[in-house]
N, C-alpha and C positions, 0 to 999 in steps of 0.2 A: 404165734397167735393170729389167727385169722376175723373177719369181722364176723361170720357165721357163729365161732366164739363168743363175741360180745353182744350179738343179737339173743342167740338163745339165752345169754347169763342175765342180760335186763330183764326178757319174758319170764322165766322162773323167779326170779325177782319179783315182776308187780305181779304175777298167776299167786303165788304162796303152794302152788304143788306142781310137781310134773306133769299130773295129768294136763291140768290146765293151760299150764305152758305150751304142749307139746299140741294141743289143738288150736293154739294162738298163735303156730311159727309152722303149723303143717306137716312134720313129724311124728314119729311114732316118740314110746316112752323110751324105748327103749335106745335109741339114735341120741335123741336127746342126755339123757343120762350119759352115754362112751361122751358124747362132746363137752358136755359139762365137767368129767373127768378129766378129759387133755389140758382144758382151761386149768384147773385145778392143781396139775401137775408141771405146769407150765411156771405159774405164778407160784407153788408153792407152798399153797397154803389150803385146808380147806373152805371154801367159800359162803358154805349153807350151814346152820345146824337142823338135824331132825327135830320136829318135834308134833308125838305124834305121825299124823298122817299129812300134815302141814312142814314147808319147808321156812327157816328164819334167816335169814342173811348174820354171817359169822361178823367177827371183830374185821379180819381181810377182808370182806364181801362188802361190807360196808363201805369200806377206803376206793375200792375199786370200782362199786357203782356209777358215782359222780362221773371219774374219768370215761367208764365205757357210756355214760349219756352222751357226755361232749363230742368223740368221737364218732358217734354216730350219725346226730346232729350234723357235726362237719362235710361229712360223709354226704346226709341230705341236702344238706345247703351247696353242694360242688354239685350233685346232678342237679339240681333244680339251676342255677345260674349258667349248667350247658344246657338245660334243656330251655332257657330265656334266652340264649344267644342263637340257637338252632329256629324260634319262633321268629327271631330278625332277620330271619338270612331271608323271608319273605312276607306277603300279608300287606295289609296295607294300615293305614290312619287318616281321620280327618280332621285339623288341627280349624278351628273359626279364628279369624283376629278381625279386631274393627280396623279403620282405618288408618288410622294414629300409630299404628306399630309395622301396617301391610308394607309400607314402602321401603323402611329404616332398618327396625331390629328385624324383624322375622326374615326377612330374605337371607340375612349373615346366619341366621339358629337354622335355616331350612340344609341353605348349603354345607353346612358343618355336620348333619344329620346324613343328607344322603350319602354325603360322603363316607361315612362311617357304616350307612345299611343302604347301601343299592339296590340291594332285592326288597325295601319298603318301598311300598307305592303313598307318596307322601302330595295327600288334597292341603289347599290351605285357602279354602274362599273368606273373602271379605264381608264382612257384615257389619250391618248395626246392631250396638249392643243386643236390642233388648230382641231383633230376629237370632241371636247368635245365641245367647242363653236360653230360648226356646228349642232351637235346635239341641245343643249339646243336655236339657231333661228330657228331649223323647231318644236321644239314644243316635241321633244320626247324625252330632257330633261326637269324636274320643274327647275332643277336651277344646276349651275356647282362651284368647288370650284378650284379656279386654280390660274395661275398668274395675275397679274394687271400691267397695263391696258389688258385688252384683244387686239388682234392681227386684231382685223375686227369691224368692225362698225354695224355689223349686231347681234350686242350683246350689252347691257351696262353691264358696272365693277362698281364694289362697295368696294373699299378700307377694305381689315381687318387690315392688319400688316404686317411689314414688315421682313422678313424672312434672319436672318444673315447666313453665313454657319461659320460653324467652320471647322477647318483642324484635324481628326480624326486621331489619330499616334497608335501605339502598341508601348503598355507601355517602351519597351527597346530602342526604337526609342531615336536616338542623340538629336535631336529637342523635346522630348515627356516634357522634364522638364522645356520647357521654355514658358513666358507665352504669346506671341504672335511671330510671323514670318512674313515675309516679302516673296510675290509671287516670288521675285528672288532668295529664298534659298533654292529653291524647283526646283533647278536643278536638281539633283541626288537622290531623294526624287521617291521610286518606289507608284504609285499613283493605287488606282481602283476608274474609272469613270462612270459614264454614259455613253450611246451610245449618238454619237451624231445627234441621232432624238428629245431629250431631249434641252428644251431650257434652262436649266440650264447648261449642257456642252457647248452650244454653248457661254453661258455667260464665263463659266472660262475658256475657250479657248482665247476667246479676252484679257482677261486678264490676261494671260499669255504671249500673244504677246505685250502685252502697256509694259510688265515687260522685254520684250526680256528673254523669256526664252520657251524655248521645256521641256516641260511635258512631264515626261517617263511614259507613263502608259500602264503596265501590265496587267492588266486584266479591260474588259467593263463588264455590267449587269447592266440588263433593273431594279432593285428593290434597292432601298435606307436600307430595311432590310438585304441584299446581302451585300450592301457595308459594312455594319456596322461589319457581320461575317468576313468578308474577315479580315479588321480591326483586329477582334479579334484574328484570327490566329496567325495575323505578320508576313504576309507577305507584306502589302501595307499598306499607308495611303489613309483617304476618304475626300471630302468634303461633311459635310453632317450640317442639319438644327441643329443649337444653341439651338432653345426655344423645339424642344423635344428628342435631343437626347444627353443622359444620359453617364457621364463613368463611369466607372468599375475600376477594378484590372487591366484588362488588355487592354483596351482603357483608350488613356487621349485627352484633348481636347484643342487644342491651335485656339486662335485666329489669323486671318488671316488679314494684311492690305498692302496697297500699291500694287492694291486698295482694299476697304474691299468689302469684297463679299456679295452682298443685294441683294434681291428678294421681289418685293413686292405681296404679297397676297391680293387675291378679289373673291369678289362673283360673277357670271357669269347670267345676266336674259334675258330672252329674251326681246327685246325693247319694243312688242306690246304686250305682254302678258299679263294673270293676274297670280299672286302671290298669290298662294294657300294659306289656315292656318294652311296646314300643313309645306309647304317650309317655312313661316314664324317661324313655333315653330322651324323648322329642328337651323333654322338662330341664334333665340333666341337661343337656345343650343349652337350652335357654338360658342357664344359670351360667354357665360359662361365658358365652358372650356378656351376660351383663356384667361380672367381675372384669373380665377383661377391661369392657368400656367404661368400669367406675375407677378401674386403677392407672 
């Protein structure tokens, strides 16, 4: 049995005549019918009944259609996944992230990427949200990794996780040995923040108001890797992401509640677009790294 077999036997299947079949697979009638035969005689059984000048699928024809769909199917689903691996072997992608993820996760999803397709040429510029979802609706993003929900309707979000912040202390810090804080004992508490272009500051600003308290913060900077040095000097505390940032000797990490500080992360696509196989592997990676660092 060859697949040339189970091509022609579907098309007289959904055709209901030769004729019709035989202009739907490019064949004469008469090619068609010898190969319909072999099948025939292969399996055993007749496959069609006449009727009329109409062909009906028999008692066997019917048992045997399903399986020759599947097979086929299978058939198209194997060149299409060689013909999405042969599209990785080059091309390029431009992935947007804010900055909250630029320094931490996406470096570890980039490197695990190229590693896997060297011949992508993989962009990964930094932006602010709401320049990053403008880009990836006109198209001159593949895809953005930023906050969730997104801020415009001219984008869909796609849920990853959701991003605690911990309160970053230098180690000699009065608060640094205890294992969570409350937003109101972070009166006198010298802070380095974000700028508040950043909708993460705009976030712990509100919530430092629900707490009735003014935040002293001594020094802004536009890079969550800034904060974390600053941190380690000792001169401030930061808030910075839980699931990738690590302490030291001389950073410790307390958690933050009342209320607790959450951000949810998402993936950014354009609405009308299509979704490359490369922004898909980029994704698969993504997701690997974060199971990795959630287990």
């Amino acid at each position: 049995m060859e697949l040339r077999h189970l091509r022609y036997f579907v098309a007289i299947a959904d055709s209901g005549t030769m004729a019709r079949a035989a202009e739907r697979v490019f064949v004469t009638q008469s090619t068609l019918s010898h190969q319909l035969a072999q099948l025939e005689k292969e399996v055993g059984d007749a496959l069609f009944e006449r009727v009329g000048r109409n062909l009906r699928l028999s008692d066997p024809g019917r048992q045997l259609l399903g399986y020759a769909r599947s097979v086929l199917a299978l058939i198209d689903e194997g060149k299409q996944a060689v013909s999405q691996l042969r599209a990785l072997a080059t091309g390029s992608l431009r992935v947007g992230v804010i900055h909250s993820f630029s320094a931490s996760l996406i470096p570890v999803v980039a490197a695990g990427f190229v590693r896997q397709f060297p011949g992508v040429k993989l962009q990964v510029p930094e932006l602010p949200a709401v320049d990053l979802e403008a880009q990836v609706a006109e198209g001159a993003l593949d895809l953005g990794v930023a906050f969730f929900p997104p801020a415009t309707d001219a984008v869909l979000g796609e849920h990853l996780f959701d991003d605690t912040l911990a309160l970053a202390l230098p180690e000699k810090h009065e608060l640094a040995t205890h294992r969570r804080v409350r937003f109101s004992q972070l009166t006198e508490v010298p802070l380095a923040m974000l700028s508040q272009r950043y909708r993460t500051r705009r976030m712990l600003d509100s919530y430092f108001q629900q707490a009735h308290v003014s935040p002293r913060v001594i020094v802004e900077m536009d890079s969550v890797d800034a904060l974390y040095r600053i941190v380690e000097q000792g001169v401030a505390a930061a808030f910075l992401p839980a699931r990738t940032t690590r302490a030291s000797a001389r950073v410790r990490l307390v958690q933050v509640t009342d209320p607790k500080p959450v951000r949810a992360a998402g993936l950014i696509w354009r609405r009308s677009g299509y979704r490359s196989v490369a922004a898909l592997a980029f994704v698969a990676e993504l997701n690997k790294v974060l199971r990795r660092q959630a287990g």
